[in-house]
PDB file of N, CA, C and O in Angstrom:
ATOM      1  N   UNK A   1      19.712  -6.305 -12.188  1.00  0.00           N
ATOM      2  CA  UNK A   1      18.485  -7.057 -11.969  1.00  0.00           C
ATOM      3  C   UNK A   1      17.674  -7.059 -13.263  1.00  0.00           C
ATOM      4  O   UNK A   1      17.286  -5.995 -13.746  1.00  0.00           O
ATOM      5  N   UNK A   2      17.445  -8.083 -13.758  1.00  0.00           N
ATOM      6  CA  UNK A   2      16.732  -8.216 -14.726  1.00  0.00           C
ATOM      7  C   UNK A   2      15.307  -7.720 -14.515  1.00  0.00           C
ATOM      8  O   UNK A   2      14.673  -8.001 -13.499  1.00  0.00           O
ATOM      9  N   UNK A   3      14.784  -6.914 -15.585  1.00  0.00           N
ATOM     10  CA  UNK A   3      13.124  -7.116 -15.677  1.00  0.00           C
ATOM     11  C   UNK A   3      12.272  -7.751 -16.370  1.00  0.00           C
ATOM     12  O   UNK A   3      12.164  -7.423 -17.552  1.00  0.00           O
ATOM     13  N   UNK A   4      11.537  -8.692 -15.907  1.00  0.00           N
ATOM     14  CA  UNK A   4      10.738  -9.792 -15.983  1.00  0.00           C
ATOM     15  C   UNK A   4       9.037  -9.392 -16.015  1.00  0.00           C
ATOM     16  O   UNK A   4       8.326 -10.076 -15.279  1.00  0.00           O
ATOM     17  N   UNK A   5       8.314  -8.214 -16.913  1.00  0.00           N
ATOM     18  CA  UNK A   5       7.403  -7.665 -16.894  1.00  0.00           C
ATOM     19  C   UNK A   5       6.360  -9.408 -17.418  1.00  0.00           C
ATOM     20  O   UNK A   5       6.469 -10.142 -18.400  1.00  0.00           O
ATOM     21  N   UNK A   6       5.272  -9.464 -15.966  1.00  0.00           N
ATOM     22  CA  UNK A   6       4.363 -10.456 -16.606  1.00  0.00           C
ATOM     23  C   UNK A   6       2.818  -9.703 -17.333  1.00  0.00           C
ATOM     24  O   UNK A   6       1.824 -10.409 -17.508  1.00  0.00           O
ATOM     25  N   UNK A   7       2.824  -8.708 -17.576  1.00  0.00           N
ATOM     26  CA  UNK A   7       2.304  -8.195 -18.129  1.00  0.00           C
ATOM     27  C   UNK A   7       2.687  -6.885 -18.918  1.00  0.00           C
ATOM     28  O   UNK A   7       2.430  -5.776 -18.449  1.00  0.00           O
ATOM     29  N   UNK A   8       3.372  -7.071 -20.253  1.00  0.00           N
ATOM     30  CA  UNK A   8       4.126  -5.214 -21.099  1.00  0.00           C
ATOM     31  C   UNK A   8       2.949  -4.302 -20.339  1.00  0.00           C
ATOM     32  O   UNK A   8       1.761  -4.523 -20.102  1.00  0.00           O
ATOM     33  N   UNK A   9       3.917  -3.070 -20.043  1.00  0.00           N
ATOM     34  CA  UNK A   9       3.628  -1.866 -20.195  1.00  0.00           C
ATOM     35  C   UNK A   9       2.032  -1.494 -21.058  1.00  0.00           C
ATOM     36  O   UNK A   9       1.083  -0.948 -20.496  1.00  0.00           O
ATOM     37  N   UNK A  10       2.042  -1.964 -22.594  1.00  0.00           N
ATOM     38  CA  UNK A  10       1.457  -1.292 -23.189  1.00  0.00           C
ATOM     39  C   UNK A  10       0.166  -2.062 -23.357  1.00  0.00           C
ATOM     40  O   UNK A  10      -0.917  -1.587 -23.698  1.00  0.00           O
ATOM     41  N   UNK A  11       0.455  -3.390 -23.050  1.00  0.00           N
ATOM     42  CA  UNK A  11      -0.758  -4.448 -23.028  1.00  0.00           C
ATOM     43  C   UNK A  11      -1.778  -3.746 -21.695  1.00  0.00           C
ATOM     44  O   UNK A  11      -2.974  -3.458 -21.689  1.00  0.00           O
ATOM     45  N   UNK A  12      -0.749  -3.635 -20.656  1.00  0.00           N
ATOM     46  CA  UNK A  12      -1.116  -3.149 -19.157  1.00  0.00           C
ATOM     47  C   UNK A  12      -2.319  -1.846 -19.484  1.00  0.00           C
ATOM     48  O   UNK A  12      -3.429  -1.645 -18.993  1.00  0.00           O
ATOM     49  N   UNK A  13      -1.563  -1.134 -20.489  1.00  0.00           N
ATOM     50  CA  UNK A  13      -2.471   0.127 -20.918  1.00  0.00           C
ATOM     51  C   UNK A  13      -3.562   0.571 -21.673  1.00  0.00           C
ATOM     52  O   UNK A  13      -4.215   1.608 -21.557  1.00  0.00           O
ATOM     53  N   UNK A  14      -3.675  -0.394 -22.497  1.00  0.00           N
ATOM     54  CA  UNK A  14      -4.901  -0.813 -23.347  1.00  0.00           C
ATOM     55  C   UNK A  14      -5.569  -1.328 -22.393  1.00  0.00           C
ATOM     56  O   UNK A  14      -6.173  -0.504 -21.707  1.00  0.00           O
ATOM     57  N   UNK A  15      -5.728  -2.923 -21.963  1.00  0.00           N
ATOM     58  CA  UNK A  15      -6.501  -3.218 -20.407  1.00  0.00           C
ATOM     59  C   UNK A  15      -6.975  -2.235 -19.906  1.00  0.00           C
ATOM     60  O   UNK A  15      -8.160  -2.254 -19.573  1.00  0.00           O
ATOM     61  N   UNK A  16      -6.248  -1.188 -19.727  1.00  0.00           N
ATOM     62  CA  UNK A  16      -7.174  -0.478 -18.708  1.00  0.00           C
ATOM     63  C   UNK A  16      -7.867   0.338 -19.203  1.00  0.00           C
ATOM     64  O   UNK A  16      -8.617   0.878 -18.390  1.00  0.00           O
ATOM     65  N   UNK A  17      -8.001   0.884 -20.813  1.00  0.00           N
ATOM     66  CA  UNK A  17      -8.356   1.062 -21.333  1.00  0.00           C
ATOM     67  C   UNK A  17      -9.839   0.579 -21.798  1.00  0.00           C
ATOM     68  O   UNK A  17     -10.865   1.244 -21.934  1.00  0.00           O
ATOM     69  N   UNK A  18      -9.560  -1.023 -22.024  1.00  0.00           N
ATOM     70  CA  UNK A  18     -10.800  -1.656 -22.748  1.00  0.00           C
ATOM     71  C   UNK A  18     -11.488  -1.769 -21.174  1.00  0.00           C
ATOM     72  O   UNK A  18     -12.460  -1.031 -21.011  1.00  0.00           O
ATOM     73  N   UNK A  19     -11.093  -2.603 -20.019  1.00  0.00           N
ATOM     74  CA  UNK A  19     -12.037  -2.034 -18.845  1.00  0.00           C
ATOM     75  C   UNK A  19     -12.915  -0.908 -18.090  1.00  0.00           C
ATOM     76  O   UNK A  19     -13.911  -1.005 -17.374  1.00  0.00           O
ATOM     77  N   UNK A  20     -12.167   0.181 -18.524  1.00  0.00           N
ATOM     78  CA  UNK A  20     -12.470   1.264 -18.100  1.00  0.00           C
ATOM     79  C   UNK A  20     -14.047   1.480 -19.018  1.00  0.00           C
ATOM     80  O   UNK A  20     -15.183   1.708 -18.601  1.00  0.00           O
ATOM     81  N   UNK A  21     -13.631   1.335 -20.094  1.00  0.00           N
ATOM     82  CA  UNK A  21     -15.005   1.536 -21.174  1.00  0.00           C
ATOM     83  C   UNK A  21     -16.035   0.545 -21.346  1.00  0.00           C
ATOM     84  O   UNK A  21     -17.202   0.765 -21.668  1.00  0.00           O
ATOM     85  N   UNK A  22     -15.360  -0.852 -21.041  1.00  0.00           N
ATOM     86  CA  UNK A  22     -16.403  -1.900 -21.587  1.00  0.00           C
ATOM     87  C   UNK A  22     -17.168  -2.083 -20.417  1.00  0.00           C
ATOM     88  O   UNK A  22     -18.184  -2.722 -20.687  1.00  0.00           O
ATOM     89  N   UNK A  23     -17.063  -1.680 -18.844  1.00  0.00           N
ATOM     90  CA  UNK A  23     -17.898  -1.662 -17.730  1.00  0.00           C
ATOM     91  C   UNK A  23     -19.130  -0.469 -17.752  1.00  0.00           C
ATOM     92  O   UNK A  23     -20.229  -0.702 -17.250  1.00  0.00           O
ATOM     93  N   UNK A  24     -18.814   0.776 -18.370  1.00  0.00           N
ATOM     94  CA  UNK A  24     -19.912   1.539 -17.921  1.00  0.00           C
ATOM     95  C   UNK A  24     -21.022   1.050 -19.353  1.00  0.00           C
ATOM     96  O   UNK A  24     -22.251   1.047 -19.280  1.00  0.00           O
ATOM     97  N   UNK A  25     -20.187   0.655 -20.628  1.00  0.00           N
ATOM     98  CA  UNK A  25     -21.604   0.485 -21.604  1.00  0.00           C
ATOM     99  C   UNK A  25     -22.172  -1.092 -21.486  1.00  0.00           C
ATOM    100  O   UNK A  25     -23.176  -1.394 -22.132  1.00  0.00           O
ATOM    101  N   UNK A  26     -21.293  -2.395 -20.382  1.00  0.00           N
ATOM    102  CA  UNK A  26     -22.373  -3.174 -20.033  1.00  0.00           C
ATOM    103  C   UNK A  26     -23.299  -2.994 -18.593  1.00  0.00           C
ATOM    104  O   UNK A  26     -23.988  -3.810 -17.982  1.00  0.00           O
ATOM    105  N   UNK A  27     -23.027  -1.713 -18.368  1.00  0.00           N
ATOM    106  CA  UNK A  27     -24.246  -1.137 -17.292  1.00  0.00           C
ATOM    107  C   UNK A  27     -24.884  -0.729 -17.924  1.00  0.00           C
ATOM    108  O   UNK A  27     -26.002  -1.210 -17.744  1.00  0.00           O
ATOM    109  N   UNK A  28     -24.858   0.198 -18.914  1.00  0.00           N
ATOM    110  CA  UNK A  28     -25.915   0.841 -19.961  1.00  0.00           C
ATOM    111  C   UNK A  28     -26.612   0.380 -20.228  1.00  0.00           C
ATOM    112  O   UNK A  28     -27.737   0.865 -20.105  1.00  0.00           O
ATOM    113  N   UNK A  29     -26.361  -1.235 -20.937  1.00  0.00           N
ATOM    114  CA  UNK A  29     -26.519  -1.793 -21.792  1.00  0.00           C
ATOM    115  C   UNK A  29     -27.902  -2.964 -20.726  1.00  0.00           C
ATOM    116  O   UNK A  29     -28.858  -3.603 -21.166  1.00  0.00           O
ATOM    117  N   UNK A  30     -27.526  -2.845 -19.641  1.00  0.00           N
ATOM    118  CA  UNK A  30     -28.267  -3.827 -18.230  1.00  0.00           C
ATOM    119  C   UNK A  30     -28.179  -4.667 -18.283  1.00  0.00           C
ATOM    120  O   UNK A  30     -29.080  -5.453 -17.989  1.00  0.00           O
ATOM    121  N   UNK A  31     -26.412  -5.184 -18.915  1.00  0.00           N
ATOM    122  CA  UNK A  31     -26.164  -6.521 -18.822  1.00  0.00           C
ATOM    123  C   UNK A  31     -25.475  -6.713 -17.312  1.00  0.00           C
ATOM    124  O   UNK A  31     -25.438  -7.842 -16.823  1.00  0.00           O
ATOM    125  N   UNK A  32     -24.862  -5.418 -16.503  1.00  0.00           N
ATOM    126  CA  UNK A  32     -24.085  -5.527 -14.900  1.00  0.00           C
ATOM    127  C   UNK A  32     -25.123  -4.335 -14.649  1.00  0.00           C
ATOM    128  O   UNK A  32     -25.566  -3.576 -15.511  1.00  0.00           O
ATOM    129  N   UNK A  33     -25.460  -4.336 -13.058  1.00  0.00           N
ATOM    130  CA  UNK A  33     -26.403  -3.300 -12.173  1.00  0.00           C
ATOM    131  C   UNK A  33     -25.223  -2.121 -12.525  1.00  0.00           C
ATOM    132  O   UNK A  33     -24.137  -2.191 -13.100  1.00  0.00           O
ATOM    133  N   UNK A  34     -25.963  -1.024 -11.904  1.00  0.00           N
ATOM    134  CA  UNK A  34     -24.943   0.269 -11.657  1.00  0.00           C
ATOM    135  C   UNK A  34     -24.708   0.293 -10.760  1.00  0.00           C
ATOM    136  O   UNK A  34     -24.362   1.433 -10.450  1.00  0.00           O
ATOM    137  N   UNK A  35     -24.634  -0.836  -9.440  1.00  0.00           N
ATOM    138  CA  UNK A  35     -24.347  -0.822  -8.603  1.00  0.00           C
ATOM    139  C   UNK A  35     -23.191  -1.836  -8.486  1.00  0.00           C
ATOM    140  O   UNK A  35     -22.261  -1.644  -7.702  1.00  0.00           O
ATOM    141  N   UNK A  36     -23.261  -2.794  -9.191  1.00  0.00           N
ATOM    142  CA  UNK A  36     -22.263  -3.959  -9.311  1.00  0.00           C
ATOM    143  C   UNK A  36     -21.060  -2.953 -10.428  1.00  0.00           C
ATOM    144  O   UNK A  36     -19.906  -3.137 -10.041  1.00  0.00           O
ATOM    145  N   UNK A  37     -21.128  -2.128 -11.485  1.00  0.00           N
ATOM    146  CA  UNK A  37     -20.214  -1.919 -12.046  1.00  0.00           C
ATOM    147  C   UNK A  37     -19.102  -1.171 -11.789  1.00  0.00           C
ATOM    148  O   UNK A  37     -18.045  -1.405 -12.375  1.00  0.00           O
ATOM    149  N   UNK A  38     -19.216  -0.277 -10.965  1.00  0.00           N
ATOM    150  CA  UNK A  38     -17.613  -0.152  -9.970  1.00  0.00           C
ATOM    151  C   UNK A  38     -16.825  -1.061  -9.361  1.00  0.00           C
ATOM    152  O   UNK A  38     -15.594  -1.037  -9.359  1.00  0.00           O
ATOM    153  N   UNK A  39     -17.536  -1.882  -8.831  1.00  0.00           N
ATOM    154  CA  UNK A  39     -16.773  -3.376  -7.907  1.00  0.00           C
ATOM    155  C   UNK A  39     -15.944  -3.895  -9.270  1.00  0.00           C
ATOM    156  O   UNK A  39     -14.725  -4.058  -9.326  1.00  0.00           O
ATOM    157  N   UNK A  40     -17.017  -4.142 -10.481  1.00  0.00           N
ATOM    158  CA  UNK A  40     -15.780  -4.781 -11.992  1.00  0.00           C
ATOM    159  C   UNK A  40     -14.726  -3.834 -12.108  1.00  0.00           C
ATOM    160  O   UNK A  40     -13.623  -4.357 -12.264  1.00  0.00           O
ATOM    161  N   UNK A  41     -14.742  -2.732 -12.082  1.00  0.00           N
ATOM    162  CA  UNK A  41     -13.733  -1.832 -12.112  1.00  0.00           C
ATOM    163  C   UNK A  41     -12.660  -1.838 -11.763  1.00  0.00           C
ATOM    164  O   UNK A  41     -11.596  -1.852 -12.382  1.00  0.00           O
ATOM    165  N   UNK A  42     -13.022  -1.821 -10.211  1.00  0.00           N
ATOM    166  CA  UNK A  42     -12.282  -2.228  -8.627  1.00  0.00           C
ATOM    167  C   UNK A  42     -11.506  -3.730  -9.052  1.00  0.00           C
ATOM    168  O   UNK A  42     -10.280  -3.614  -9.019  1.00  0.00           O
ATOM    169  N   UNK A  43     -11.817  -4.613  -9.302  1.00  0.00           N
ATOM    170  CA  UNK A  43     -11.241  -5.936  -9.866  1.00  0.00           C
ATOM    171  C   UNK A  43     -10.588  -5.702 -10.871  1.00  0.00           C
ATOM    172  O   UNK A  43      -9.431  -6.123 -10.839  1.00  0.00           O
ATOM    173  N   UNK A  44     -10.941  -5.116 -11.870  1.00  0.00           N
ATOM    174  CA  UNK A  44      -9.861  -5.049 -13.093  1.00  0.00           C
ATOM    175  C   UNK A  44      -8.804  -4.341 -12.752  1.00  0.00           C
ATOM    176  O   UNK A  44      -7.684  -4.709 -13.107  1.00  0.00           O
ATOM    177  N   UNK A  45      -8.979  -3.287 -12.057  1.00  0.00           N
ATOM    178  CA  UNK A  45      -7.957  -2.516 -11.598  1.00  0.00           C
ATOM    179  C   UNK A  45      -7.051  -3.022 -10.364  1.00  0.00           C
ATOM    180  O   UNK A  45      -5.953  -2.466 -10.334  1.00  0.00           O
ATOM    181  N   UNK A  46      -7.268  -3.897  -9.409  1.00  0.00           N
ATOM    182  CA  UNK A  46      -6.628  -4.834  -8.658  1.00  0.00           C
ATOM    183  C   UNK A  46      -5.557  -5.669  -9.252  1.00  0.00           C
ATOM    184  O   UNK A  46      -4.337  -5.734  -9.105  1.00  0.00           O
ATOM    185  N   UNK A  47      -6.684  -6.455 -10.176  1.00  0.00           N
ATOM    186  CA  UNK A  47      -5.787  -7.701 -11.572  1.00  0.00           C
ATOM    187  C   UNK A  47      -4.639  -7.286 -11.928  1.00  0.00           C
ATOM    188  O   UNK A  47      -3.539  -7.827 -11.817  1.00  0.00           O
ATOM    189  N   UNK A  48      -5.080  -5.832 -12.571  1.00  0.00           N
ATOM    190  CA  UNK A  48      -3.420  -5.467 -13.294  1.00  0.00           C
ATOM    191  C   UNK A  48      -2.728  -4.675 -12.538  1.00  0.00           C
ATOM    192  O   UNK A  48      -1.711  -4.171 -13.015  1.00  0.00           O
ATOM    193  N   UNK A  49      -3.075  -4.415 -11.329  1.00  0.00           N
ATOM    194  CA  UNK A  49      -2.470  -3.590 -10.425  1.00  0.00           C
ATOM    195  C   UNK A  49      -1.356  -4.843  -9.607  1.00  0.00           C
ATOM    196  O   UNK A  49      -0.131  -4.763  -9.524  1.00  0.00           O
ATOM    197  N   UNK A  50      -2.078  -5.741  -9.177  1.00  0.00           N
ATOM    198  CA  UNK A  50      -1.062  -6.640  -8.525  1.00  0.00           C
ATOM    199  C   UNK A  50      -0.031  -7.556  -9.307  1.00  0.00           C
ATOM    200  O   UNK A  50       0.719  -8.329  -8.710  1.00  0.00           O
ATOM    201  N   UNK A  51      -0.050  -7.388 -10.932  1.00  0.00           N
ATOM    202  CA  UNK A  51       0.426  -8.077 -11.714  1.00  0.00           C
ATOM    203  C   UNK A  51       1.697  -6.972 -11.904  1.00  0.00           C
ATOM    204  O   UNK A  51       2.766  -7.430 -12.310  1.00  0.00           O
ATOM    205  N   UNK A  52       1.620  -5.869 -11.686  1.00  0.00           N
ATOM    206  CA  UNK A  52       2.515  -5.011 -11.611  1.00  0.00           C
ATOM    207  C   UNK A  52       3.582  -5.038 -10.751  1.00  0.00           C
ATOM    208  O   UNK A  52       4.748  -4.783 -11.055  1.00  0.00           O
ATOM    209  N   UNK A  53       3.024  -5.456  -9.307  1.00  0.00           N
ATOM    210  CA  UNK A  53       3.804  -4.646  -8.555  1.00  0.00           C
ATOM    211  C   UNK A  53       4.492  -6.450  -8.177  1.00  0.00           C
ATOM    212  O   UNK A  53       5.569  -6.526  -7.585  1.00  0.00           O
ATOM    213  N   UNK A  54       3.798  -7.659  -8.559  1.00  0.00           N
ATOM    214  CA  UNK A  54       4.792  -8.761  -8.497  1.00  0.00           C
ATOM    215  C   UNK A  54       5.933  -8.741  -9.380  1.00  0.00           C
ATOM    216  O   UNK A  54       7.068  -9.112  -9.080  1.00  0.00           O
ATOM    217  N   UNK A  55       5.397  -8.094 -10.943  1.00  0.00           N
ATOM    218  CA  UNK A  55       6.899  -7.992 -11.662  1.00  0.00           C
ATOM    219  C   UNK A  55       7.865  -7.111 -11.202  1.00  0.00           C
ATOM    220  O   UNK A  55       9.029  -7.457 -11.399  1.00  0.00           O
ATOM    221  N   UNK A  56       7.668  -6.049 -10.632  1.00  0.00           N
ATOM    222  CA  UNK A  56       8.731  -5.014  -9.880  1.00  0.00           C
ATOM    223  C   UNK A  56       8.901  -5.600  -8.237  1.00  0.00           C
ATOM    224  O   UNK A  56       9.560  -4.969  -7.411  1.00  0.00           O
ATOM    225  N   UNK A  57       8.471  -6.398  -8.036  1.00  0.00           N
ATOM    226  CA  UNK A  57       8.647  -7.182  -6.712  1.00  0.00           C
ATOM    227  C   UNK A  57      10.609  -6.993  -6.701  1.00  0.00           C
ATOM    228  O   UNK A  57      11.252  -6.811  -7.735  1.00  0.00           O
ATOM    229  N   UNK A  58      11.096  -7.073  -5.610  1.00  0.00           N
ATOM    230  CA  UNK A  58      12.427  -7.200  -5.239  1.00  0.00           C
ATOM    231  C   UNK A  58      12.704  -8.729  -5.520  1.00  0.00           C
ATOM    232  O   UNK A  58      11.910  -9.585  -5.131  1.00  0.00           O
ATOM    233  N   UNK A  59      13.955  -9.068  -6.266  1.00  0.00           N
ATOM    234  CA  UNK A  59      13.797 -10.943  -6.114  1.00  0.00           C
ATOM    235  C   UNK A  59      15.409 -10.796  -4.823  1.00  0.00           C
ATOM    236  O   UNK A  59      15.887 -11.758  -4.222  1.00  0.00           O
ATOM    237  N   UNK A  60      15.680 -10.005  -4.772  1.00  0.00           N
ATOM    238  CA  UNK A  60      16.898 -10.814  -3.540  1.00  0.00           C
ATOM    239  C   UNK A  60      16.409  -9.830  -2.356  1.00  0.00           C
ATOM    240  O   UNK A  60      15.536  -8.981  -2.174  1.00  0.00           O
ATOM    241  N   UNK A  61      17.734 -10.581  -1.487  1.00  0.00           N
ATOM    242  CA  UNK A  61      17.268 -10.516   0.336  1.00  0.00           C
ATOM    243  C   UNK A  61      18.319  -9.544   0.289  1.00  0.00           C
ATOM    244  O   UNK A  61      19.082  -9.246  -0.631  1.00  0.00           O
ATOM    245  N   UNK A  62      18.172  -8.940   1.907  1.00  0.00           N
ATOM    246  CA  UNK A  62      18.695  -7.253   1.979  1.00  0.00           C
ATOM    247  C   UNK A  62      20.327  -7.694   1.659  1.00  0.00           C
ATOM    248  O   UNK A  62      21.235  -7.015   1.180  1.00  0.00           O
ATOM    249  N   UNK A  63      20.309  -9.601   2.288  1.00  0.00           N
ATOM    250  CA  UNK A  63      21.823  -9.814   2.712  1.00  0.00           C
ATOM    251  C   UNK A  63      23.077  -9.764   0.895  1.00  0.00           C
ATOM    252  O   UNK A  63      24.286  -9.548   0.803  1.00  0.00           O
ATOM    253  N   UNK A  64      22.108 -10.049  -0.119  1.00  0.00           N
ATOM    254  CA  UNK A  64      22.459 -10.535  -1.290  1.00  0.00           C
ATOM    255  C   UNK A  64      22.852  -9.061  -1.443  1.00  0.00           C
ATOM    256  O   UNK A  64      24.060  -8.828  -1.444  1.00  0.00           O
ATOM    257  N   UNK A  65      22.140  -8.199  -1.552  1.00  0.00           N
ATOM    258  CA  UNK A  65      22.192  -6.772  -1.483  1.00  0.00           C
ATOM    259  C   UNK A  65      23.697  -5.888  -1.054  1.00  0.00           C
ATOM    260  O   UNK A  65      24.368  -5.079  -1.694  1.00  0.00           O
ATOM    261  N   UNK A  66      23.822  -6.373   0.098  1.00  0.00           N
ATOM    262  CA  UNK A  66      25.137  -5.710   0.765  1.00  0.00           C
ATOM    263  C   UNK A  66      26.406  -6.887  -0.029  1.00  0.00           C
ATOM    264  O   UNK A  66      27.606  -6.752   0.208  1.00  0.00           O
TER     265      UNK A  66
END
């Protein structure tokens, strides 16, 4: 089975990187509430979370399998 990553590994890891940091200093900063800046979090971390698990998605059926 081929792997078909729609987002590298290391791109994936920086992202979460530059999100992780660039949300709490535009709360600091009172450009997002401190109440809204977990929910950005929560979204960034969704984004590349579901971009993950479509590239490791299964592409055949159980029958292709056997």
């Amino acid at each position: 089975m081929e792997n078909k990553e729609i987002i590298p590994a290391q791109i994936r890891t920086w992202l979460y990187g530059i999100i992780t940091a660039a949300i709490p200093l535009l709360s600091a900063y009172g450009i997002i509430s401190e109440q809204v800046a977990p929910l950005w979090v929560a979204l960034g971390a969704a984004l590349l979370g579901t971009t993950t698990a479509f590239a490791y998605r299964p592409t055949r059926t159980p029958k292709e399998v056997e």
